[in-house]
C-alpha positions as CSV (number, residue, x, y, z in Angstrom):
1,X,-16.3,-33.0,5.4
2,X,-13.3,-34.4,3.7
3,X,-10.2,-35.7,5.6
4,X,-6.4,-35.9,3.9
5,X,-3.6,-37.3,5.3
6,X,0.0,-36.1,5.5
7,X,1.8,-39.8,5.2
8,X,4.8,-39.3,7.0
9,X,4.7,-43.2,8.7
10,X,4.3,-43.6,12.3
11,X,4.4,-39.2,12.6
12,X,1.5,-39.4,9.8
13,X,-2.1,-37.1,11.1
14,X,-5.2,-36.2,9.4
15,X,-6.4,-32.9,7.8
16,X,-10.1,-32.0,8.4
17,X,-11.7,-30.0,6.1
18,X,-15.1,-28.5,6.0
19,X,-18.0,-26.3,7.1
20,X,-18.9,-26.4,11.2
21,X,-15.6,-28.2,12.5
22,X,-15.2,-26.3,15.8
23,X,-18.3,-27.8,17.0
24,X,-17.1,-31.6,16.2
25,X,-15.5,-32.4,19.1
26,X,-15.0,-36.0,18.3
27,X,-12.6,-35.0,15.4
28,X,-9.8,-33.8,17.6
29,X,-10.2,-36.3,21.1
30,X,-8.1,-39.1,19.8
31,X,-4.8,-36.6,19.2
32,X,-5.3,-34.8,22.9
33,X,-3.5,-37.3,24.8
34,X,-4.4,-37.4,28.1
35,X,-3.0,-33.5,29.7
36,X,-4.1,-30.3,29.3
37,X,-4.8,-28.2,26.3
38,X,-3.5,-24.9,26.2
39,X,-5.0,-23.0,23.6
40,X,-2.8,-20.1,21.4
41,X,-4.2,-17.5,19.9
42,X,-4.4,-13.9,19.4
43,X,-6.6,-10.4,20.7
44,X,-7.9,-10.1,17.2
45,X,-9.1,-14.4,16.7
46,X,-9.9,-15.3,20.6
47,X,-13.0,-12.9,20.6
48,X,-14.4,-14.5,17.8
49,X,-13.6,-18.3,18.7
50,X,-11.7,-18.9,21.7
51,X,-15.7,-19.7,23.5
52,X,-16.2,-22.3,20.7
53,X,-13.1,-23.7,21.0
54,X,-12.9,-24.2,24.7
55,X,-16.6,-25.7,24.6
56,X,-14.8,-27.9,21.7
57,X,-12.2,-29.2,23.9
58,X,-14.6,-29.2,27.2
59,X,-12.9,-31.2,30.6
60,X,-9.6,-31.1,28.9
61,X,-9.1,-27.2,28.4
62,X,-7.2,-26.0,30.9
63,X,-6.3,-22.3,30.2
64,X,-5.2,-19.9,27.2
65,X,-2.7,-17.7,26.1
66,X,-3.3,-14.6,24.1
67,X,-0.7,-12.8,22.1
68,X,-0.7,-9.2,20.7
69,X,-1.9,-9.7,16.5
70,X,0.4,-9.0,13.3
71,X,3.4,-10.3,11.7
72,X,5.4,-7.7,13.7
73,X,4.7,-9.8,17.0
74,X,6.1,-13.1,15.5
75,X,9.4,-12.5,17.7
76,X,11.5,-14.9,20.3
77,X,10.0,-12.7,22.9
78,X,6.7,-13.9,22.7
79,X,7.8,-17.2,22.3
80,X,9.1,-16.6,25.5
81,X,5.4,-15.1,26.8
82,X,4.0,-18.9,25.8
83,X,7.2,-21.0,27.5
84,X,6.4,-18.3,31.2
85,X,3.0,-19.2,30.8
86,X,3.4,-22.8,30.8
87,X,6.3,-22.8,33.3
88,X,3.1,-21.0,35.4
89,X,0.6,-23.3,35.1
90,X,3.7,-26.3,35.5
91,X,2.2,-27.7,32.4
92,X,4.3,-31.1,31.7
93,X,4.8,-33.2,28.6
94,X,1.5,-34.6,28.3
95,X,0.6,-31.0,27.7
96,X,-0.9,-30.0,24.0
97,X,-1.0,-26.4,22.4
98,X,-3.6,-25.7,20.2
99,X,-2.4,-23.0,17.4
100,X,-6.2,-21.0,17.1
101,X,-5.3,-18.3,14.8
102,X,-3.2,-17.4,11.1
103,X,-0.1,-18.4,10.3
104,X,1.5,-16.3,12.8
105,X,0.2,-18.0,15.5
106,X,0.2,-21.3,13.6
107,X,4.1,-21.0,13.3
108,X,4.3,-19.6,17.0
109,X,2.7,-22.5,18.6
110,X,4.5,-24.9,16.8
111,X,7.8,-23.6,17.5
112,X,7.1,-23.5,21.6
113,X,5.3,-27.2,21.0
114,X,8.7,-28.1,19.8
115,X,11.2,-26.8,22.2
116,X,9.0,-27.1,25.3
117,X,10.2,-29.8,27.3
118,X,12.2,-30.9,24.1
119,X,8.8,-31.6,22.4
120,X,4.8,-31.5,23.7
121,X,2.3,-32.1,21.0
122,X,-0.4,-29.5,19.4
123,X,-2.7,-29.1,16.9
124,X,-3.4,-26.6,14.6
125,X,-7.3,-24.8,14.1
126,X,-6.3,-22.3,11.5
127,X,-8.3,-19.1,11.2
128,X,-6.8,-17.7,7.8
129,X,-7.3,-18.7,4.0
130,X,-3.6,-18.5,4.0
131,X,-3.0,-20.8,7.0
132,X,-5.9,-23.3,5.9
133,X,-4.0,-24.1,2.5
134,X,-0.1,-23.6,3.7
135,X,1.2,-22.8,6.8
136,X,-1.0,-25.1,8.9
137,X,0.3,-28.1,7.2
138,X,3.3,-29.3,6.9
139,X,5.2,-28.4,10.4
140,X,7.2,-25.7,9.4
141,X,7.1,-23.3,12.7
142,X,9.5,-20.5,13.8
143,X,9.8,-16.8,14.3
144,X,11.1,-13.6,12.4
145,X,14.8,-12.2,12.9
146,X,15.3,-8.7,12.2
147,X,18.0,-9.4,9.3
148,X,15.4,-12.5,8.4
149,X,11.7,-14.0,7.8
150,X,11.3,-17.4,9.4
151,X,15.4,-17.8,10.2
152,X,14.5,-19.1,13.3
153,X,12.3,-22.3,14.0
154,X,11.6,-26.0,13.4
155,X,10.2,-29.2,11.9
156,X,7.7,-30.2,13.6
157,X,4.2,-31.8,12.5
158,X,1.3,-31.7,14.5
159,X,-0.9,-34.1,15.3
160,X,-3.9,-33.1,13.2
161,X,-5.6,-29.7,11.6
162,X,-8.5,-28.6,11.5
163,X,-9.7,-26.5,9.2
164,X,-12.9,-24.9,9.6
165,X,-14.4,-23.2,6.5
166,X,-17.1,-21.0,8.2
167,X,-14.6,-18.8,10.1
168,X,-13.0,-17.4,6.8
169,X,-16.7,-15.2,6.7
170,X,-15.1,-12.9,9.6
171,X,-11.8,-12.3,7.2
172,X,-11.1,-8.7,5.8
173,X,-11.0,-8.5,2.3
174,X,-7.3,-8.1,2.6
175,X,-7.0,-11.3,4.3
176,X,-9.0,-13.1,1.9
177,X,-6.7,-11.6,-1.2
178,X,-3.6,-12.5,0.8
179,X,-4.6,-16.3,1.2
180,X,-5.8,-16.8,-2.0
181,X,-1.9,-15.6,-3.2
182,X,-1.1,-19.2,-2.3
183,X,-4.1,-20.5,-3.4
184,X,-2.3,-19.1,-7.1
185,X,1.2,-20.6,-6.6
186,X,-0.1,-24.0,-6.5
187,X,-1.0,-23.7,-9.7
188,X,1.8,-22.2,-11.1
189,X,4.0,-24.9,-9.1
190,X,2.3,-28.0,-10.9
191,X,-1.2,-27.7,-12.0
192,X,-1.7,-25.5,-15.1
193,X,-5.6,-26.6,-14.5
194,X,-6.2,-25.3,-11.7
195,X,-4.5,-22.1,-12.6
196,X,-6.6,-21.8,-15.2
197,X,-9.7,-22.7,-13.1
198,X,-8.3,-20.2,-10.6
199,X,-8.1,-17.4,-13.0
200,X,-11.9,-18.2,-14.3
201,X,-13.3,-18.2,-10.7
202,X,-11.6,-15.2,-9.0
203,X,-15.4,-13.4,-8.9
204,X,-16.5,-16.6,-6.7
205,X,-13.4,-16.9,-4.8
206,X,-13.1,-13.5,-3.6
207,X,-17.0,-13.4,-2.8
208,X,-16.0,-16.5,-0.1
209,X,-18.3,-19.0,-2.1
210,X,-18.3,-22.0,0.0
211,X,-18.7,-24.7,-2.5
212,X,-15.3,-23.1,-4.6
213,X,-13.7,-22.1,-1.4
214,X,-14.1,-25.4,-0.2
215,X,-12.5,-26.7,-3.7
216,X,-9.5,-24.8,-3.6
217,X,-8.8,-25.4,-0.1
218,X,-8.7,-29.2,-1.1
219,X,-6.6,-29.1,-3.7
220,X,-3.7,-27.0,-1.9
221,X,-4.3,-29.2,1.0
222,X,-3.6,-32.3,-1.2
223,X,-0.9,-31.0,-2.9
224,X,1.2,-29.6,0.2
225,X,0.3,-32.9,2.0
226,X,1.9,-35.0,-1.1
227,X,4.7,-33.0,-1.6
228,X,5.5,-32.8,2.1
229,X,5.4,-36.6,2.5
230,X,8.0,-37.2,-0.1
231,X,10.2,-34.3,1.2
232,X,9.6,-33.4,5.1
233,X,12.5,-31.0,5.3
234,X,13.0,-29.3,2.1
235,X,16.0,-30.8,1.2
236,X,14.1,-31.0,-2.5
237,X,10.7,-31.0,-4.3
238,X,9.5,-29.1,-1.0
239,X,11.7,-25.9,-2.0
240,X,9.3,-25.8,-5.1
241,X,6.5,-24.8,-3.0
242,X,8.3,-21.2,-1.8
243,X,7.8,-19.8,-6.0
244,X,7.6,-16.3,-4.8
245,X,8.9,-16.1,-1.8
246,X,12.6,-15.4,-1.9
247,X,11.9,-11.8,-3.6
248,X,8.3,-11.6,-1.0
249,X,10.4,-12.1,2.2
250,X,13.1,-10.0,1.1
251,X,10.5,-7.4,0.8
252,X,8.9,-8.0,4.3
253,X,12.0,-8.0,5.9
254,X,12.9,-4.9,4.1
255,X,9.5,-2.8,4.2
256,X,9.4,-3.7,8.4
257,X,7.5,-6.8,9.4
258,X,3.6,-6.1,9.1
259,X,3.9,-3.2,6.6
260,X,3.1,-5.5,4.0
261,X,0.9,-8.9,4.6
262,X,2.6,-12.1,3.8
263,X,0.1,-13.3,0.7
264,X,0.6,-10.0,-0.8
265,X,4.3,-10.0,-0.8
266,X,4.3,-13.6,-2.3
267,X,2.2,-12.1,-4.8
268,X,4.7,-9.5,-5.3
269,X,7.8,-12.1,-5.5
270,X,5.9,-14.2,-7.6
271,X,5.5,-11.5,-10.4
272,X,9.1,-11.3,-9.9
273,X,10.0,-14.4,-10.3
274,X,8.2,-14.6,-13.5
275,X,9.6,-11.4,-15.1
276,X,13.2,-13.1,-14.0
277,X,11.7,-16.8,-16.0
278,X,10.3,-14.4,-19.6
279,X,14.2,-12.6,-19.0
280,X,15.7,-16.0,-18.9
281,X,13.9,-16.9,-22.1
282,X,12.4,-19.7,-20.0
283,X,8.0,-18.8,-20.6
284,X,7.2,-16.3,-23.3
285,X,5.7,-12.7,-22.8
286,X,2.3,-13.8,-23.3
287,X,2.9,-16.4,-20.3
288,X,4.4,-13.5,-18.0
289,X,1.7,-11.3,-18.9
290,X,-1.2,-13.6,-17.9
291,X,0.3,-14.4,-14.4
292,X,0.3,-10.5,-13.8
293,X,-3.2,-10.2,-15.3
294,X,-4.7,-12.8,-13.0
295,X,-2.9,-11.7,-10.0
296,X,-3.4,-8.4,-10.5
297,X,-6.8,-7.6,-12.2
298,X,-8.7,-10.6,-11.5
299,X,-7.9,-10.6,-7.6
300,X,-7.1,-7.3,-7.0
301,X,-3.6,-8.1,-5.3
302,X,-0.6,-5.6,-5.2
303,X,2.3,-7.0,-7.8
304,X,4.6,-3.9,-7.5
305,X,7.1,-4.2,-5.1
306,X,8.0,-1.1,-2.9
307,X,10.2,1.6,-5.2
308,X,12.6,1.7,-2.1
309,X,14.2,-1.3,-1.9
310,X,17.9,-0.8,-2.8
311,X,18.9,-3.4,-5.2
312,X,21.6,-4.2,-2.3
313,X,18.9,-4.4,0.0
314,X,17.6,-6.7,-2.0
315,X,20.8,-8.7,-2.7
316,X,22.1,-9.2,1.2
317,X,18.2,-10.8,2.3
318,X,18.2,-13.0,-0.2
319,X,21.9,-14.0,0.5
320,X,20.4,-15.1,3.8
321,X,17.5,-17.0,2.4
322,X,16.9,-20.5,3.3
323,X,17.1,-21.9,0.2
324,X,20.6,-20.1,-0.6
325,X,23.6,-22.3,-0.8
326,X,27.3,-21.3,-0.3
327,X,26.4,-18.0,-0.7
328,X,24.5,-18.8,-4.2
329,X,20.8,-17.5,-4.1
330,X,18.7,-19.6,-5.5
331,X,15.2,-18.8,-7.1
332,X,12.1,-20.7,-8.1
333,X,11.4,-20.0,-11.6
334,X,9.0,-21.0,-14.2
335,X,9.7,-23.3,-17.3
336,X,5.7,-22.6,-17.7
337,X,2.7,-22.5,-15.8
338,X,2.8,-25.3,-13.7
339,X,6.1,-26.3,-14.5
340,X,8.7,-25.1,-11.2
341,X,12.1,-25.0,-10.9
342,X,15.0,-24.0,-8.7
343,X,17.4,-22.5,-10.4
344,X,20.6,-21.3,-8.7
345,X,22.4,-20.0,-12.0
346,X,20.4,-16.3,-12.6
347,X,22.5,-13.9,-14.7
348,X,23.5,-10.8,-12.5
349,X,22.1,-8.9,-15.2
350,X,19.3,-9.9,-15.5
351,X,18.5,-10.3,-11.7
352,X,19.1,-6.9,-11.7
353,X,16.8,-6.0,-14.3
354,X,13.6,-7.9,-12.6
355,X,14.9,-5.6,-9.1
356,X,14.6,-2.3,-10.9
357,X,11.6,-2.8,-13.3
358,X,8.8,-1.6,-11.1
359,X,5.7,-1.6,-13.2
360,X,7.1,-3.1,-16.0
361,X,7.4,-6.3,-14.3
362,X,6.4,-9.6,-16.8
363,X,6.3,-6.7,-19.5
364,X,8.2,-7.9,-22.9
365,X,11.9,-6.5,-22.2
């Protein structure tokens, strides 16, 4: 097992990673406080786990909630199935949720651990490659708007994660391809190493090798955890870590939430964004190329966006994307692999260009 920590001062909790987690109960105890647990989760994960995790939690569990599964769910309405739920069982502030699922549930939780009671405490036990190395950490939580991905929601840490390796062997193949999407844009963020060790160990990676899996999940683990500890809220270096996903949202949103899965439209947006950094004159065609290659033939992920999406479809999401600043969109582009930047001066042109090219995405234009 190896534990990080997400150094955010007196708010500051551990990450646990490693084989056979959900049967140490003594990792979790000391963040329970002294209530109930509640445990989150979803028809799809609670079969699998939700035994294991109340024998984890033992005296202290006290009941669970289960949601309907998929990225179409992820709505103010369930949020408002969790609040009824503990309004039932007059759950109090000593209460903690536990978030026993993806990142859907993950960000669910954590936005009904925030605004219950103006704040009750939880902890996440994520059940997807794509929450174990992203969404678990960090506290972002919220809900999908129809106009929007994640427009509603909060900052709000929780007060550990575990992460449990073994459960990723119950993962569809799709699931597996989706998480390892962000797995990718680490690299391309900062770490032209890892990329490269990415790109040489796809074979491993997508065969769930435990010993590489295990790797990987460290490293984006340590990364988030350092970047979200010099910037909690985004209001800098954090932005880096959404390369991909202003064009990926925007084609959620657009396609109809659950259409598409969330790691495969990064992968999408992060094609994208390095056709719009080879137009810019920013990497070199060989550079675009390689990104595609790895994404697309050594992990088998989608990199075409739909051919649907109007380019004004395309141009009124991103106007409302988070990162978008008095009306300005603003990407994250490459200077090289694993070299980020956000960049809020894209050429019309050109931003048109990357929207229309369809399979000639990162090809020399």
């Amino acid at each position: 097992m190896e534990t990080l920590t997400v150094d955010l001062g007196d708010r500051s909790y551990p990450i646990f990673i490693g084989g056979g987690l959900l049967e140490r109960a003594e990792l979790p105890e000391p963040y329970l406080g002294d209530g109930r647990i509640v445990v989150v989760s979803n028809e799809t994960v609670a079969p699998l786990y939700l035994e294991r995790v109340t024998a984890l939690f033992g005296a202290s569990f006290g009941a669970a909630i289960i949601l309907p599964d998929g990225e179409k769910h992820k709505t103010l309405d369930n949020i408002n199935r969790i609040y009824d739920r503990l309004l039932e069982l007059k759950c109090d502030r000593k209460t903690t949720l536990v978030a026993l699922g993806g990142g859907v549930i993950g960000d669910m939780a954590g936005f009904a651990a925030a605004t219950y009671q103006r704040g009750i405490g939880y902890i996440q036990l994520p059940t997807s490659l794509l929450a174990q190395v992203d969404s678990s950490v960090g506290g972002k939580t919220g809900v999908n708007h129809p106009r929007g991905k994640n427009m509603i929601g909060a900052f709000y840490q929780p007060r550990c994660v575990l992460i449990d390796t073994t459960v990723l062997s119950t993962l569809p193949q799709r699931e597996v391809k989706a998480g390892l999407a962000e797995v990718l844009k680490y690299g391309l963020i900062d770490d032209a190493e890892f990329f490269a060790w990415l790109a040489a160990q796809s074979e491993s990676l997508l065969a769930l090798d435990p010993d590489q899996l295990g790797h990987a999940i460290s490293i984006c683990c340590q990364s988030k955890a350092a970047i979200v500890a010099k910037d909690e809220k985004e209001a800098g270096v954090r932005a880096l870590l959404n390369l991909g996903h202003t064009f990926g949202h925007a084609i959620e949103t657009a396609a109809g939430y659950g259409n598409w899965l969330h790691g495969e439209t990064v992968a999408m947006g992060m094609v994208m964004a390095a056709d719009l950094s080879l137009r810019k004159d920013w990497i070199g065609a060989s550079t675009a190329a390689e990104i595609r290659t790895v994404l697309e033939e050594n992990y088998g992920m989608p990199v075409i966006p739909p051919a649907d999406i109007r380019v004004e479809d395309y141009l009124d999401l991103m106007a409302s994307d988070k990162k978008a600043e008095r009306g300005r969109i603003r990407f994250i582009l490459l200077r090289a692999i694993g070299q980020a930047v956000l960049e809020g001066n894209v050429e019309p042109e050109l931003l048109e260009q990357t929207l229309t090219a369809g399979d000639q995405l990162c090809r020399n234009p």
